[in-house]
C-alpha positions as CSV (number, residue, x, y, z in Angstrom):
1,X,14.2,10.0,-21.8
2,X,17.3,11.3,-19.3
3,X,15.9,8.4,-16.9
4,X,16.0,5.6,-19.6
5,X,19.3,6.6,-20.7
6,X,20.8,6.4,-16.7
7,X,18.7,3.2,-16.4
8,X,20.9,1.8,-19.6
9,X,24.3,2.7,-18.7
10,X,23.6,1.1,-15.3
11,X,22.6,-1.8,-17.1
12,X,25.6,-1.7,-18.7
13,X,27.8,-1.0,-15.9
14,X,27.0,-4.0,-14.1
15,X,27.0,-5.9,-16.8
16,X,30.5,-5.0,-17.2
17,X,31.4,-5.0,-13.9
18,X,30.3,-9.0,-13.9
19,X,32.7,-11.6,-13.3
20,X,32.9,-13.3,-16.9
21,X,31.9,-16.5,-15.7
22,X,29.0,-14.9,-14.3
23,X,28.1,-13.3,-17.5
24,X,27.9,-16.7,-19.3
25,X,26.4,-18.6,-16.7
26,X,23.4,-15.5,-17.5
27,X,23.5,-16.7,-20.9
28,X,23.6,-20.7,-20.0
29,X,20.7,-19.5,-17.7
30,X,18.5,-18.2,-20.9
31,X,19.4,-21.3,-23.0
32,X,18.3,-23.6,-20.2
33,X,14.6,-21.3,-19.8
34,X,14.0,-22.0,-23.5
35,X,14.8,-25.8,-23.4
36,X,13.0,-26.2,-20.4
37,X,9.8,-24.3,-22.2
38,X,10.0,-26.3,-25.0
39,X,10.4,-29.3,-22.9
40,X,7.4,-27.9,-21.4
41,X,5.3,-27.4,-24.4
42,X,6.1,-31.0,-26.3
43,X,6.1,-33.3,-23.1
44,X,3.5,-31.7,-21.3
45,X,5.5,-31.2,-18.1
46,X,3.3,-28.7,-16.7
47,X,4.9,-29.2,-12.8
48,X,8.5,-27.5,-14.2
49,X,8.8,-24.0,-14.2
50,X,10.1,-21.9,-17.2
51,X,11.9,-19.6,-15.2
52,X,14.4,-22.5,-14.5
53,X,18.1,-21.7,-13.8
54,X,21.2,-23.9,-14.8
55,X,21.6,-24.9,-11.4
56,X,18.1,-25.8,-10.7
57,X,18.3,-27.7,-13.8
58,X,21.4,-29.6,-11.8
59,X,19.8,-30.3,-9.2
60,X,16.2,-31.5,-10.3
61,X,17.3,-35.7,-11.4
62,X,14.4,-36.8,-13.2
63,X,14.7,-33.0,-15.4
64,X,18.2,-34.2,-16.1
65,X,16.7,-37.7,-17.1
66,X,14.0,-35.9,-19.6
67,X,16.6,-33.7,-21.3
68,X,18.9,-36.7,-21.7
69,X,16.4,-38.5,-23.9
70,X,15.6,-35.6,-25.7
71,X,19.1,-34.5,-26.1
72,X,21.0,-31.3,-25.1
73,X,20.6,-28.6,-28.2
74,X,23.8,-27.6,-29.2
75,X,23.4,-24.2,-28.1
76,X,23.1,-25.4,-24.2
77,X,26.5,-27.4,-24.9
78,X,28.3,-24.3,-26.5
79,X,27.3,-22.1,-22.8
80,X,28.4,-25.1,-21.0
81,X,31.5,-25.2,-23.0
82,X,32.0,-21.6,-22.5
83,X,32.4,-21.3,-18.8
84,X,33.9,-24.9,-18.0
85,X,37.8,-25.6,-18.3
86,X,37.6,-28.3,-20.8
87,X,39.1,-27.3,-23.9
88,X,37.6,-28.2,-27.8
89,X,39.8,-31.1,-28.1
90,X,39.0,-32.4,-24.6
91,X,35.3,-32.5,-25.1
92,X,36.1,-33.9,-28.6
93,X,37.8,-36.8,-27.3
94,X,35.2,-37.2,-24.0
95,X,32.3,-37.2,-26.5
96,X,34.0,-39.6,-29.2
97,X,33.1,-36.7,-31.6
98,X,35.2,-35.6,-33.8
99,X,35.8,-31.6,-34.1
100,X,34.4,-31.7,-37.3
101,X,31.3,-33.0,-36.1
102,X,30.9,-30.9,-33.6
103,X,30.8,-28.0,-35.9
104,X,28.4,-29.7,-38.2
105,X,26.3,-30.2,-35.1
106,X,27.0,-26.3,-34.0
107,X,26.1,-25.2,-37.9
108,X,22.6,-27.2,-37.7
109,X,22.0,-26.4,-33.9
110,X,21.8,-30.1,-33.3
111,X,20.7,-32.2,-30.7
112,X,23.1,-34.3,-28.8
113,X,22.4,-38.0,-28.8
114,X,21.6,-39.6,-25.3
115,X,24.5,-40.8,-24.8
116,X,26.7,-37.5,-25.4
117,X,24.2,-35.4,-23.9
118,X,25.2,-37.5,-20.2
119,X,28.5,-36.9,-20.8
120,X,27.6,-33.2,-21.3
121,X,25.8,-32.7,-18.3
122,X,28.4,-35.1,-16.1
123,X,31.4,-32.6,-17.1
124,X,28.7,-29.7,-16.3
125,X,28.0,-31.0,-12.8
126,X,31.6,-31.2,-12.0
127,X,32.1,-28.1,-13.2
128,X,29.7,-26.3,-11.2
129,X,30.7,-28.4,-8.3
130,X,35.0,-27.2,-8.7
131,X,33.9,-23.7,-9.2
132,X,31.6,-23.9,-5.9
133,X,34.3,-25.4,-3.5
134,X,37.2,-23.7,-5.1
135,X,35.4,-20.3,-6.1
136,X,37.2,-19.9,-9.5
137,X,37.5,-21.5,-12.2
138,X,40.8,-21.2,-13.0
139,X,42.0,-22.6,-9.4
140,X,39.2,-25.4,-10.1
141,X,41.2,-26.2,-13.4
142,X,44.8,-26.0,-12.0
143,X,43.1,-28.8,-9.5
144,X,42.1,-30.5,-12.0
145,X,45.4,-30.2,-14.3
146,X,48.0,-31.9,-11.3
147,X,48.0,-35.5,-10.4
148,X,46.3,-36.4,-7.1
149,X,47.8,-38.5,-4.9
150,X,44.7,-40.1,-3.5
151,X,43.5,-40.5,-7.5
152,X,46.2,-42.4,-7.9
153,X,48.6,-39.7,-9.1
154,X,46.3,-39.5,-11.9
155,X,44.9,-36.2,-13.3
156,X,41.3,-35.6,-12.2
157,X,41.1,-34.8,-15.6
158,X,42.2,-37.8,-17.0
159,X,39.7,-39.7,-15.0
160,X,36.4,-37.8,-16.1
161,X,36.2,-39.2,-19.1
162,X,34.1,-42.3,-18.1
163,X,30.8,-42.4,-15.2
164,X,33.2,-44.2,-12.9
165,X,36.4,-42.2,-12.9
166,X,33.5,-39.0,-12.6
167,X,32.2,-40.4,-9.3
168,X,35.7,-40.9,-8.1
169,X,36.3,-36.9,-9.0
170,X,33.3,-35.8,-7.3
171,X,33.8,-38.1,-4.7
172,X,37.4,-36.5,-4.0
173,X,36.0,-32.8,-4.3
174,X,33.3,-33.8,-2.0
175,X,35.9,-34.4,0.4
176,X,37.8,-31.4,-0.2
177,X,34.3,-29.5,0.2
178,X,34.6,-30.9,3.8
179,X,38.3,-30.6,4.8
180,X,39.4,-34.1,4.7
181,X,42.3,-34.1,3.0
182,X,44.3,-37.6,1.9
């Protein structure tokens, strides 16, 4: 009973001692196993693994492509939402939802139509891409807050609101990732 009760409080302590980004990429992590094994179950895609993380998820194109069609569930938006620097209203606007709609769609645990659910996963994948080459989330978003000279003293921000002004982000970061500055 003693050893259950140590093995608890450690469970706790590093649960505490987590970065909070950490702790909700966890919880994004869980969401995504779930989706994934329901994916699983009602397409038949027996080659995937259940055990899937977020950023495996990122990475694997034609998984992406599946859980377009199928549309992200609300609850995988409200992780992503969690941990990236876009606030309600931004993602309101980005989605052409209105706030009220996207509580209706958090109150029936909705699924995103194709076309919103791209737009979720394309602010996801620059997300996890800022937080990799800047390592916090909070520098990624100041980035992402001041006009860029070689954006054309545009906001990155401002510019991921369509597939094109994306690439032009990621393309910029990608740079950055490599030291070549404009």
């Amino acid at each position: 009973m003693f050893k259950t009760f140590v093995l608890n409080l450690w469970t706790i302590f590093k649960q505490n001692m987590m970065n909070p980004d950490d702790r909700e990429i966890k919880k994004l992590d869980k969401e995504i196993k779930l989706f994934i094994k329901e994916l699983i179950v009602d397409k038949k895609l027996s080659h995937y693994k259940e055990e899937m993380t977020f950023s495996h998820f990122l990475s694997d194109k034609m998984l992406i492509i599946i859980a377009i069609r199928e549309g992200i569930p609300y609850s995988i938006f409200d992780k992503i939402r969690s941990f990236a620097p876009f606030s309600i209203n931004y993602w309101s606007e980005t989605l052409d939802l209105s706030t009220k709609s996207l509580q209706r769609y958090h109150l029936l645990n909705r699924r995103f139509k194709a076309i919103h659910s791209e737009k979720i996963i394309e602010l996801a994948e620059v997300t996890e891409l800022g937080k990799d080459i800047f390592g916090d989330i909070d520098k990624f978003k100041l980035w992402l807050e001041t006009p860029n000279f070689s954006l054309g003293n545009l906001k990155p921000l401002e510019l991921l609101k369509d597939s094109y002004g994306k690439e032009m982000v990621v393309a910029e970061l990608t740079r950055i990732e490599h030291g070549i500055l404009s």
